[in-house]
C-alpha positions as CSV (number, residue, x, y, z in Angstrom):
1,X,8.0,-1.1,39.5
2,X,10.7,0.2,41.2
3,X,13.4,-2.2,43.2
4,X,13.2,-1.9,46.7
5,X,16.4,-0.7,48.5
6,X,17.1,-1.0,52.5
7,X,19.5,1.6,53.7
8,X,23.1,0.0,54.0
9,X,22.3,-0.8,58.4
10,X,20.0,-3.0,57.2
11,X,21.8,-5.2,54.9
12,X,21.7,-9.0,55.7
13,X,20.9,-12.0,54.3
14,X,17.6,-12.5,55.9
15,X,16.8,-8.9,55.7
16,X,17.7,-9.4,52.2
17,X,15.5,-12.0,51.5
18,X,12.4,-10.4,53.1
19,X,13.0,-7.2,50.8
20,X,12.7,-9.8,47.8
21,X,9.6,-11.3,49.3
22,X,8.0,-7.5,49.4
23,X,9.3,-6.3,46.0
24,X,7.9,-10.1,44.6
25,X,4.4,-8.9,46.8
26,X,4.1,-5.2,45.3
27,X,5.1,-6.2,41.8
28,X,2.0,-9.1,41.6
29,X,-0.6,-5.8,43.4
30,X,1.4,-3.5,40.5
31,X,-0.2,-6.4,37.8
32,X,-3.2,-6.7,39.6
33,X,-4.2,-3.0,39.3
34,X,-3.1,-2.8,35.9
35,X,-4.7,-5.6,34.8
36,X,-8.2,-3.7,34.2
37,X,-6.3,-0.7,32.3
38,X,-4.8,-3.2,29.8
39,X,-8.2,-4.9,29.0
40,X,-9.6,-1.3,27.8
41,X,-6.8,-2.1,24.5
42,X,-8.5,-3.9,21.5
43,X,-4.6,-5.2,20.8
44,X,-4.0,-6.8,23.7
45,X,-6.9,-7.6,25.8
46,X,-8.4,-11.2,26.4
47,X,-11.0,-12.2,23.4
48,X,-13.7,-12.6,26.2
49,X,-13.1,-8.8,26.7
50,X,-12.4,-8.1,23.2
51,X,-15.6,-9.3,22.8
52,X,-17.5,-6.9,24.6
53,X,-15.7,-4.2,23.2
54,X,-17.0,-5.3,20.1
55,X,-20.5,-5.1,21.3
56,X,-19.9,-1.5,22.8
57,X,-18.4,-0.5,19.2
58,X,-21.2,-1.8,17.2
59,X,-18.5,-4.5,15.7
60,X,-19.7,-8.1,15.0
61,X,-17.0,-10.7,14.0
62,X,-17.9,-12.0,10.8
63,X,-17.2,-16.1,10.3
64,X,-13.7,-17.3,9.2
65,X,-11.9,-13.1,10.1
66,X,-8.9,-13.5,11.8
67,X,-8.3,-12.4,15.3
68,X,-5.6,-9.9,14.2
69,X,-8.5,-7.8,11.6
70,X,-11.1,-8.1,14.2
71,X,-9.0,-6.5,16.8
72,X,-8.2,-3.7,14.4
73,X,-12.1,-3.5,13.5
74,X,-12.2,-3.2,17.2
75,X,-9.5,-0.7,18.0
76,X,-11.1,1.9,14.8
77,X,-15.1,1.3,15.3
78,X,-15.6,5.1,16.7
79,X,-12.8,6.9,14.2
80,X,-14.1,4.6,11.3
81,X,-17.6,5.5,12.1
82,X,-16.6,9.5,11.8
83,X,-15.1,9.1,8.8
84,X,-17.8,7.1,7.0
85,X,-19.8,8.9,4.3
86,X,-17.2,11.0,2.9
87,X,-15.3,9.9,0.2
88,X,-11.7,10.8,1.7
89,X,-13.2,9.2,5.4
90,X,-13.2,5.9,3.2
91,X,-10.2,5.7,2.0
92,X,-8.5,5.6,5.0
93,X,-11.3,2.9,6.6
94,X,-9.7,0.9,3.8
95,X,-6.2,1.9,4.9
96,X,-7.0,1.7,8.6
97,X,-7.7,-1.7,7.9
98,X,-5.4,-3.1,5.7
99,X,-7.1,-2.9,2.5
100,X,-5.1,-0.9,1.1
101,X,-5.2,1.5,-2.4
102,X,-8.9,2.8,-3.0
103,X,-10.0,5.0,-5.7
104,X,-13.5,6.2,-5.6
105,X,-15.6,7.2,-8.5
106,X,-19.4,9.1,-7.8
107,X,-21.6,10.5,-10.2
108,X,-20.4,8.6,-13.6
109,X,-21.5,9.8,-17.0
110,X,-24.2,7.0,-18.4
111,X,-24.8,5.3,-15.0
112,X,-27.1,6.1,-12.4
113,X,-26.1,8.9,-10.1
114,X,-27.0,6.7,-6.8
115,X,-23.7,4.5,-7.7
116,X,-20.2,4.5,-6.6
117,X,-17.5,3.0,-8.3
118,X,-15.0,1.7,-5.9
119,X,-11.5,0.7,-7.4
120,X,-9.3,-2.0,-6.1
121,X,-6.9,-4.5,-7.2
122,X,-7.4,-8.0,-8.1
123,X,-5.4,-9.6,-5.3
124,X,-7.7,-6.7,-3.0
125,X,-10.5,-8.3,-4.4
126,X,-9.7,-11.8,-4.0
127,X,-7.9,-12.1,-0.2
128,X,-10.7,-9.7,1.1
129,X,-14.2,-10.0,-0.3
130,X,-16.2,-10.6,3.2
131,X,-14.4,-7.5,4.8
132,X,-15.1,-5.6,1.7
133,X,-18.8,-6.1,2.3
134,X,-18.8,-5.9,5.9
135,X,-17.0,-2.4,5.5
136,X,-19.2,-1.1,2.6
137,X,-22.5,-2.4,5.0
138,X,-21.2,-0.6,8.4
139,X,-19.5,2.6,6.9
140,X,-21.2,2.9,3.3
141,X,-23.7,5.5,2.5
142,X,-27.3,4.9,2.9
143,X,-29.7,4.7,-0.5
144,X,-26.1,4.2,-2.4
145,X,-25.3,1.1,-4.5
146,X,-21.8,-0.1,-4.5
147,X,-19.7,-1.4,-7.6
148,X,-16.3,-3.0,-7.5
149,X,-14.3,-3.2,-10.4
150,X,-10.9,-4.1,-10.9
151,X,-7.6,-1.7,-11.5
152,X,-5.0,-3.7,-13.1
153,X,-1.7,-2.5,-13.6
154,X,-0.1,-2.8,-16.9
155,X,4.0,-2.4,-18.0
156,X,4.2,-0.4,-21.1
157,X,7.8,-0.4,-22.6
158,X,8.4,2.1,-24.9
159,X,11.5,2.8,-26.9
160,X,12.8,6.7,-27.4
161,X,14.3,8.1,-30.3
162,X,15.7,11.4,-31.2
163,X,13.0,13.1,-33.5
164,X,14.7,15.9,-35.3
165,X,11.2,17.7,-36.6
166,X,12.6,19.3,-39.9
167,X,11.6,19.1,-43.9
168,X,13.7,19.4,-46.8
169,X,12.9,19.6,-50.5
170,X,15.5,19.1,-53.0
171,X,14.6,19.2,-56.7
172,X,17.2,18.0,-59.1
173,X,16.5,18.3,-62.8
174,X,18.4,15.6,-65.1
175,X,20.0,16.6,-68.2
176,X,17.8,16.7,-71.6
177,X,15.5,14.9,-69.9
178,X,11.6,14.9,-68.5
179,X,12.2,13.2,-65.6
180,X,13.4,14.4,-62.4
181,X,14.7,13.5,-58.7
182,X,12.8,14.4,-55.9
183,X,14.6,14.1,-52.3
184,X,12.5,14.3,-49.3
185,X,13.9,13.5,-45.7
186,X,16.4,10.9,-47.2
187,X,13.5,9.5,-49.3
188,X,14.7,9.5,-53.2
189,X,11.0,9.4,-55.5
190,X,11.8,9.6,-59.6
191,X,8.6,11.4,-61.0
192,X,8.3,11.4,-64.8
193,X,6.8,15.0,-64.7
194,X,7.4,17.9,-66.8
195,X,8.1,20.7,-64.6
């Protein structure tokens, strides 16, 4: 709110302390009409409120979520619900929501085509497996089964050397001999052929 200011005639100390009394009075009515405003906010209304959000969005709180998911639930129940069904839509339900990395997989060679393959990691697996369900029951795809399997990232150290790609035949014929020296690539082979 903006602070009251008496024209310079009318400074005093008592008229002083009556503009504080006002701008004290018109900043608590300021509060009290936004009050209602601020309780339309899934972040930072009261959980009594929150609570009826919920039940306007279709959104129950599952047992043991924490306030901080169930507020985001809360905040993206309408653009979750238009994104749900597509396979882009669901990734970003997962991101939305803290999930985090998805791959999906549909239609997989030597498995039935009504299953879906979703790929996460073990630690997205472990801290999350109630949400997971709860989001694959609200936003999944009807007459779909869902799979979740596991990505898990591996270090590969591999050394690189120079390869120089070339061949070279020497043939080296000893004296009054019937053997003979073969060098190949710095490999020496004594072959006891007549050539």
């Amino acid at each position: 709110m903006n602070k009251l200011k008496l024209p310079f005639w009318l400074e005093g100390v008592e008229l002083s302390k009556l503009r504080d009394a006002a701008q004290s009075w018109w900043t608590k009515v300021e509060q009290w009409l936004t009050w209602p405003l601020l309780q339309l906010d899934a972040e930072t209304c009261h959980l009594s409120v929150l609570d009826l959000l919920a039940w306007q969005r279709d959104i129950q709180r599952f047992q043991g979520e924490p306030e901080s998911l169930y507020r985001l639930r809360v905040k993206y129940a309408f653009i979750n619900a238009v994104d749900a069904g597509s396979v882009a839509g669901t990734v970003r339900i997962f991101q939305r929501l803290g999930v985090g990395y998805l791959e999906i997989e549909e239609r997989i060679d030597g498995v039935d085509w009504d299953v879906i393959r979703l790929n996460l990691s073990d630690t997205q697996l472990s801290s999350n497996p109630v949400l997971l369900r709860v989001l694959i029951q609200q936003y999944g795809r009807t007459c779909r089964r869902y799979e979740f399997t596991t990505i898990t990232p591996v270090t590969l150290g591999m050394r690189i050397a120079h390869f120089h790609d070339d061949q070279e035949t020497l043939v080296a014929v000893l004296d009054d001999t019937a053997d003979r020296l073969v060098v190949i690539n710095e490999l020496a082979v004594v072959t006891t052929e007549n050539t």
